[in-house]
C-alpha positions in Angstrom: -67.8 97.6 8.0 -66.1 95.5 5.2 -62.8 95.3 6.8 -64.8 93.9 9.9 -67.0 91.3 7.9 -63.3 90.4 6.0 -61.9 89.9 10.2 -63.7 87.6 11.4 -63.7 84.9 8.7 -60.1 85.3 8.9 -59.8 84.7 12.4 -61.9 81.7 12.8 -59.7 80.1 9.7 -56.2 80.5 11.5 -58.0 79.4 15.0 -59.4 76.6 13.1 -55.7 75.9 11.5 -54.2 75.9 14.8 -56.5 73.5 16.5 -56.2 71.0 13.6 -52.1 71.5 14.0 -52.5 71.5 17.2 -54.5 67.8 17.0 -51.8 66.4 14.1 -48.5 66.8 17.3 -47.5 63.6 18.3 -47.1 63.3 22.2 -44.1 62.5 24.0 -44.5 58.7 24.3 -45.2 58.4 20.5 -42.0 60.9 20.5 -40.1 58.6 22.1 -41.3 55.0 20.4 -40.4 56.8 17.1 -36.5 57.4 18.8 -36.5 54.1 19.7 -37.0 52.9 15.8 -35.0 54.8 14.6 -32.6 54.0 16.7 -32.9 50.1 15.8 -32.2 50.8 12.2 -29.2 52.5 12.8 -28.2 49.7 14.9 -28.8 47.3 12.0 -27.0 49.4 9.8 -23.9 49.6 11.9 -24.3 45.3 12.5 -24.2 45.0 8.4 -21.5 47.0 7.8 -19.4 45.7 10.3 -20.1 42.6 9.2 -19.1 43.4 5.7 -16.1 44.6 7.3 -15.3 41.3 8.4 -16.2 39.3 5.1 -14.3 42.0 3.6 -10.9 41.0 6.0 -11.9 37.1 5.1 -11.6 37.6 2.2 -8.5 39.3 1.8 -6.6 37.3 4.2 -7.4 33.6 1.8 -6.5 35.9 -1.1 -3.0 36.6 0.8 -2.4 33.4 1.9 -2.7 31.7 -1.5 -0.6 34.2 -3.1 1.8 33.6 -0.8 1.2 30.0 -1.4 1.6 30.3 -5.0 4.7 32.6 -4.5 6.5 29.9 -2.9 5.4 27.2 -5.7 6.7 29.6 -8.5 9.7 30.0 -6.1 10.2 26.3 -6.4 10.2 26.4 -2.1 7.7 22.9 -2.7 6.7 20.9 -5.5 4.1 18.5 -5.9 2.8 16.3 -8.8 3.0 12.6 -10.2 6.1 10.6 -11.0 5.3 7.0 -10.9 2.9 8.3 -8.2 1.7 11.1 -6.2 4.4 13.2 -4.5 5.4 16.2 -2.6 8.8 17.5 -1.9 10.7 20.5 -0.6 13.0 22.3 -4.0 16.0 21.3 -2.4 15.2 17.3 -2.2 16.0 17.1 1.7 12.1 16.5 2.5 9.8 14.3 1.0 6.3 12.4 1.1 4.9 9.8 -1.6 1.3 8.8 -0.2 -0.5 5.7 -2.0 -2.7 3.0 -2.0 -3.1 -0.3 -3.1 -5.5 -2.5 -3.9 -6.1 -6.1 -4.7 -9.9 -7.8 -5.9 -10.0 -11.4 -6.1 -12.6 -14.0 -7.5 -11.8 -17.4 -6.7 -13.2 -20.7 -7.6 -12.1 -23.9 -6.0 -13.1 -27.5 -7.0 -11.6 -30.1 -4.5 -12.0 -34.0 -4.7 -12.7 -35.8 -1.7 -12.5 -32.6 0.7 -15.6 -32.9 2.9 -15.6 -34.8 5.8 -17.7 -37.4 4.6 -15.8 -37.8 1.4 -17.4 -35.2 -0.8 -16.2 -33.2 -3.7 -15.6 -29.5 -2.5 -16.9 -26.3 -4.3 -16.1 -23.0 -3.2 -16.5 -19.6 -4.9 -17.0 -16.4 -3.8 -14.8 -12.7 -3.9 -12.6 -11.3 -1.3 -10.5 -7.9 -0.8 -7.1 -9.9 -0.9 -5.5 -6.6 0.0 -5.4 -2.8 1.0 -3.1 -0.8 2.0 -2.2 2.2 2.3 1.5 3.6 2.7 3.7 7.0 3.4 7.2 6.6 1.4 9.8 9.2 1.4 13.2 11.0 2.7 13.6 13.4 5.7 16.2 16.0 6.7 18.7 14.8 3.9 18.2 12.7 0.6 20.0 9.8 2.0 17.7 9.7 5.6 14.5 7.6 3.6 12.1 6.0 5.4 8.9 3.6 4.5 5.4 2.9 6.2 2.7 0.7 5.4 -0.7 -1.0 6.7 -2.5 -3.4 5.9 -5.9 -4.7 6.4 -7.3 -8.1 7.2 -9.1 -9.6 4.6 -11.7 -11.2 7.2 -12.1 -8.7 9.1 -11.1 -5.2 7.8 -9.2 -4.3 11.1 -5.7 -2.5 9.9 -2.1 -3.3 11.1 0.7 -2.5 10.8 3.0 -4.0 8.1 6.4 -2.1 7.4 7.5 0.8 9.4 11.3 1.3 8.9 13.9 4.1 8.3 17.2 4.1 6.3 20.1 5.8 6.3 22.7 5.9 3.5 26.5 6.5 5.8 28.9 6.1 2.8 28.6 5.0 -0.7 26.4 2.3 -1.4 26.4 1.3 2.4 22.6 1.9 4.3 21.5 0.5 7.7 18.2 -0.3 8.0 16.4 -0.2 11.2 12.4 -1.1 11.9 10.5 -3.6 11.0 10.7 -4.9 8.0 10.7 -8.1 5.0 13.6 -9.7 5.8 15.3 -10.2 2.5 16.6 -14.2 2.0 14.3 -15.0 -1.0 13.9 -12.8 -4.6 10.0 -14.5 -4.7 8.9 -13.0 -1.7 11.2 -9.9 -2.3 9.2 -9.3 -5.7 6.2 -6.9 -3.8 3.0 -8.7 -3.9 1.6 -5.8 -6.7 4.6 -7.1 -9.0 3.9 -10.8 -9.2 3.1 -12.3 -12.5 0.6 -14.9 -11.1 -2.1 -14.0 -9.0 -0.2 -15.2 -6.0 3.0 -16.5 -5.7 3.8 -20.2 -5.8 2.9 -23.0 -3.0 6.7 -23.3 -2.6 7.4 -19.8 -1.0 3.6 -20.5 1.1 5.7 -23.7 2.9 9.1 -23.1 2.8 9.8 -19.6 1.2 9.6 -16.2 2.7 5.8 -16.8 3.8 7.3 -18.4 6.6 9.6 -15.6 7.3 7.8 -12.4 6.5 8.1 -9.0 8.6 11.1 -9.1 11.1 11.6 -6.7 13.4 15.6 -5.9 13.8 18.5 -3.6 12.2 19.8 -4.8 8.6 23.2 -3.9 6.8 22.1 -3.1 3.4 24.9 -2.6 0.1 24.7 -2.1 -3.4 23.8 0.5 -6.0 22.2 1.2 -9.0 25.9 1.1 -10.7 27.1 -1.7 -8.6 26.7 -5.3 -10.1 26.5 -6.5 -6.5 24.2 -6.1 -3.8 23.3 -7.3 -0.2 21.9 -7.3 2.9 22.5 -9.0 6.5 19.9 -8.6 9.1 19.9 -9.4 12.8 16.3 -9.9 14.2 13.9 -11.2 16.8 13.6 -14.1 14.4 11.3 -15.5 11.6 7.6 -13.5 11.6 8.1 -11.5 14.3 6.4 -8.6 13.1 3.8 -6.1 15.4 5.8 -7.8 18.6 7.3 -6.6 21.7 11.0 -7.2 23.1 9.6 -10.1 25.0 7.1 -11.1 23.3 8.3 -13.3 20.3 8.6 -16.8 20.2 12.4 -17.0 18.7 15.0 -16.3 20.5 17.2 -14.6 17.7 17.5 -14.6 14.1 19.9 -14.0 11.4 18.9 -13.5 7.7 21.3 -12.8 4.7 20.8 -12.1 0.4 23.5 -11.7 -1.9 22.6 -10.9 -5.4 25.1 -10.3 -8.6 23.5 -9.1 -11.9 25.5 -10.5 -15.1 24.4 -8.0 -17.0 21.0 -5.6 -17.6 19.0 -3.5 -15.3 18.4 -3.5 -11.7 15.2 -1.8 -12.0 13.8 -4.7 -14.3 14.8 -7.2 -11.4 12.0 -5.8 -9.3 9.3 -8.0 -10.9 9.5 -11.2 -13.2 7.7 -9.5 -16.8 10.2 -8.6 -19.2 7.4 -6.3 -20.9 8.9 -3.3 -22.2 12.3 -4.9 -21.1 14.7 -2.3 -23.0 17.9 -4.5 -22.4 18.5 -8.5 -21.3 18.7 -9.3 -18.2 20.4 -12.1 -15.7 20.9 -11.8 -12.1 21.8 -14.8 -10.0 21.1 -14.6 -6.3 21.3 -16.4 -2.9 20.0 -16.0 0.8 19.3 -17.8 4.1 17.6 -17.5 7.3 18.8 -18.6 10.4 16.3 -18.8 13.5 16.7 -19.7 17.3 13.3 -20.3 19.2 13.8 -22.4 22.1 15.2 -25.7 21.9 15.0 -26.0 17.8 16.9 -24.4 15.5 15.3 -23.8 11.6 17.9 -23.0 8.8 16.5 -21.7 5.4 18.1 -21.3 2.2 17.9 -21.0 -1.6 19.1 -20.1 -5.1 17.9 -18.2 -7.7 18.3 -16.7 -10.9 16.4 -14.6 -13.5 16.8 -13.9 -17.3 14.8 -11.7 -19.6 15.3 -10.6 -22.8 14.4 -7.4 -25.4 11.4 -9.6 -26.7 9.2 -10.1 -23.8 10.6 -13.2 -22.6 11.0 -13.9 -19.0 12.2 -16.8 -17.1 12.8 -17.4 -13.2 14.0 -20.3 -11.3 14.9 -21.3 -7.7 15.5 -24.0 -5.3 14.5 -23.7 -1.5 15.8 -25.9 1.0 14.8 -25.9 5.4 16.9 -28.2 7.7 15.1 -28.1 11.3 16.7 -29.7 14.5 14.9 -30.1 17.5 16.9 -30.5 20.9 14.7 -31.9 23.6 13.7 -35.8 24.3 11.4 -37.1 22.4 11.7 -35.8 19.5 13.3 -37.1 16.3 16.2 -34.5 15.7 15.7 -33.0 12.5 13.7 -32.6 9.1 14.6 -31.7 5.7 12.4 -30.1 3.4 12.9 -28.9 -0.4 11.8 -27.1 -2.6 11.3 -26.1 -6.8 9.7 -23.0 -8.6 10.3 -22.4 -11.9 8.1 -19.8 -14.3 8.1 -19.1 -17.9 6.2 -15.4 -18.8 6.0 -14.1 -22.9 4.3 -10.4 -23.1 2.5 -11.6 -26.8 2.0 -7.2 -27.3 2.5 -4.4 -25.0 -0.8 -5.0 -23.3 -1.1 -9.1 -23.0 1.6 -11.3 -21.6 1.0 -14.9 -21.5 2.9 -17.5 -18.3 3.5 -20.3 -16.7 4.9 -21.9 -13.4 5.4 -25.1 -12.0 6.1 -25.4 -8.2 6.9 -28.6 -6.1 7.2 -28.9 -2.5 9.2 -32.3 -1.4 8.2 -32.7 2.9 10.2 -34.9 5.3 8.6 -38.4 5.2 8.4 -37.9 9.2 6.5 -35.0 8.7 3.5 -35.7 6.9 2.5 -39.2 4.3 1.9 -36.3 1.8 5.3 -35.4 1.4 5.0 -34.6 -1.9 3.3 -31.2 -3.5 2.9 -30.2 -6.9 1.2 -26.7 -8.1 0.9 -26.3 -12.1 -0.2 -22.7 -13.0 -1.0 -21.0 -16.3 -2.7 -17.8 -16.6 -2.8 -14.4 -18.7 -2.2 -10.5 -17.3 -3.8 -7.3 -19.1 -2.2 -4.1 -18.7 -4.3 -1.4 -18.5 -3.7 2.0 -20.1 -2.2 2.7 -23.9 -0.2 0.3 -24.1 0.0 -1.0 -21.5 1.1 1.9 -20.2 -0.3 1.4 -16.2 2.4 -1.5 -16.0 1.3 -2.8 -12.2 -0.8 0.1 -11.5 -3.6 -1.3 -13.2 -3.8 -4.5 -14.6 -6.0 -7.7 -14.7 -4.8 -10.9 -13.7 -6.5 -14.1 -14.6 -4.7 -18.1 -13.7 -5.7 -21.5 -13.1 -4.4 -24.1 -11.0 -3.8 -27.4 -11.0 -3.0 -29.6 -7.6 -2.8 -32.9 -8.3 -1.4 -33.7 -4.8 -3.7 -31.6 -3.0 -3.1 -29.0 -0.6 -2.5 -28.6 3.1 -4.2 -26.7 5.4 -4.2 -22.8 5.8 -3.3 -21.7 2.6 -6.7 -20.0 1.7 -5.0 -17.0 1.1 -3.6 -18.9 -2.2 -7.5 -19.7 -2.9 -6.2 -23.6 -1.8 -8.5 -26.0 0.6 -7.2 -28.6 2.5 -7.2 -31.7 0.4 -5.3 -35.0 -0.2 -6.5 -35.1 -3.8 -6.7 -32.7 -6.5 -7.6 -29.8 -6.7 -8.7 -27.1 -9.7 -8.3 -23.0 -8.7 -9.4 -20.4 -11.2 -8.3 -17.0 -10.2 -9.0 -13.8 -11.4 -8.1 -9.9 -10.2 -8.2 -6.5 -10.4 -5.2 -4.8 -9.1 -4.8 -0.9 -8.4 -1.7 1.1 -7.1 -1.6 4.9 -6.6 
């Protein structure tokens, strides 16, 4: 009787356990939706791990390729850095790149009497980007395979063109031919790079009958000299005067030939490449000649000139040079010919290794059948700061600062001088900010 009242408590428990287990077992479409999860997870798992994977691989292939990078720096396969500006070259020397940039900031303040049309004094002021540029300079294949490209931009416009874009090739000691376009070389002035010039801008004289008037040619030049040489040329045969960015057809000469000879007395070549004898570490005197010969048409235009350029140990600095043009026209009704001259002479004194004092004096003597104001004098003085310690920056940084005096006046077109057109005087306050990398 006990074991039978014990049963049937028992029994209804483990039915009652069953049922409830029984109720708690999910069905096959709950079966299924819980595969289906589970599934997904795994699914991201896999995605995140192969993605690490691929982080992973990144990761290690920028680690490899810098090493190897770095393994051919230490190797001395390329080197890169700064020597008088930013460079990169192959170990042995046969390959080479020398970026930069250059840039010139100009304020300029002109007071002209009598230059309005109705007889009016003349005031102009304002700032202008006088240039930038931008430039690839180097060698390729061998050391004596160089090569030089450059543009400019407009300074009313900002559209860029091209300026210089020429190769040279060294074929024996101390003899180069130069092909491309490039400054024809007949005048040390305009030879001096417009980043080197003492003044703000160079003189009136080389604007009218100087290299201004000659420029970029496009042609092949034989070029001679060396750094151990005390004489040094070159002869170039071109499409004529200014004929840069032109075609075959295109230009208006018919030919040109352009020739410099320079011998140096004694001193430096390297401190003939700008008129400051700042940091001048021994005197210097080169004397120098050139011409240019151009063909267009039925007129013929001979240039020529003389130079020469001392400095001494003490900061003293003196140029000088005489331009002439002789121009024949051959075709009725016209005169024949012209003859025009020309004067430049400029006085510079660094006062420490920072400051440097000048002066210049230009004069510009037209044919009387040109023009009634054949006669054009330019008086500058002015003051350069070098920037860095010392000076240090040389014409990588400096500050320029000149006025002018024209008590003739100026022709036309010569804004780029800060001039007006004017047949009386004229005052010109310049200053810049100049920057070469």
């Amino acid at each position: 009787m006990t074991d039978r009242k014990l049963f049937v408590p028992a029994l209804a428990g483990v039915l009652g356990f069953s049922a409830l287990a029984a109720a708690a077992e999910p069905t096959a479409a709950e079966l299924r939706e819980q595969i289906d999860a589970l599934q997904a997870k795994v699914s991201k798992i896999e995605a995140r791990q192969a993605s690490a994977s691929e982080q992973q691989a990144t990761v290690a292939s920028v680690l490899n390729d810098a090493e190897r990078r770095s393994q051919l720096m230490q190797t001395g396969a390329i080197t890169s850095g700064y020597d008088k500006g930013f460079f990169v070259r192959s170990a042995d020397g046969n390959f080479s790149v020398k970026p930069g940039l250059q840039f010139q900031f100009r304020s300029v303040a002109n007071f002209a009497e009598d230059a309005k049309v109705d007889g009016d004094d003349s005031l102009e002021t304002g700032f202008e980007v006088r240039r930038a540029r931008f430039r690839f300079d180097g060698n390729a294949i061998s050391k004596d395979l160089t090569y030089s490209f450059v543009w400019d931009s407009s300074r009313s416009s900002g559209s860029v063109s091209l300026l210089d874009a020429y190769v040279q090739y060294k074929f024996a000691d101390e003899m180069a031919v130069k092909v491309g376009q490039f400054k024809e070389s007949w005048t040390h002035e305009k030879d001096v790079s417009s980043f080197r010039q003492t003044a703000v801008e160079r003189s009136i004289v080389d604007a009218l009958l100087g290299g201004a008037t000659t420029d970029r040619v496009q042609g092949i030049a034989l070029v001679y000299g060396g750094e151990g040489n005390p004489f040094r040329g070159e002869l170039a045969l071109h499409d004529g005067a200014n004929s840069k960015n032109t075609t075959f057809e295109d230009t208006t000469s018919n030919y040109g030939v352009g020739a410099r000879v320079e011998y140096k007395v004694y001193g430096d070549w390297g401190a003939y490449k700008d008129f400051t004898a700042k940091g001048s570490k021994d005197n210097l005197l080169v004397i120098g000649g050139g011409f240019d010969y151009t063909e267009s048409g039925d007129s013929n235009l001979v240039r020529a000139t003389v130079d020469a350029q001392w400095e001494n140990t003490t900061g003293l600095g003196i140029y000088a040079g005489v331009i002439g043009n002789y121009s024949e026209v051959d075709e009725e009704g016209s005169d024949g010919s012209s003859d025009n001259y020309g004067f430049v002479g400029q006085v510079s004194y660094a006062l420490d290794p920072s400051w440097e004092i000048f002066g210049r004096y230009g004069l510009v003597m037209l044919d009387d059948d040109i023009t009634d104001e054949d006669t054009i004098n330019e008086i500058t003085i002015g003051a350069n700061y070098y920037l860095g310690t010392d000076g240090s920056a040389m014409h990588n940084a400096k500050i320029q600062l000149d006025l002018v005096w024209l008590p003739d006046g100026s022709p036309d077109g010569l804004n780029g001088l800060g001039y007006v057109a004017s047949d009386e005087q004229e005052f010109v306050f310049r200053g810049q900010f100049q920057l070469a990398l």
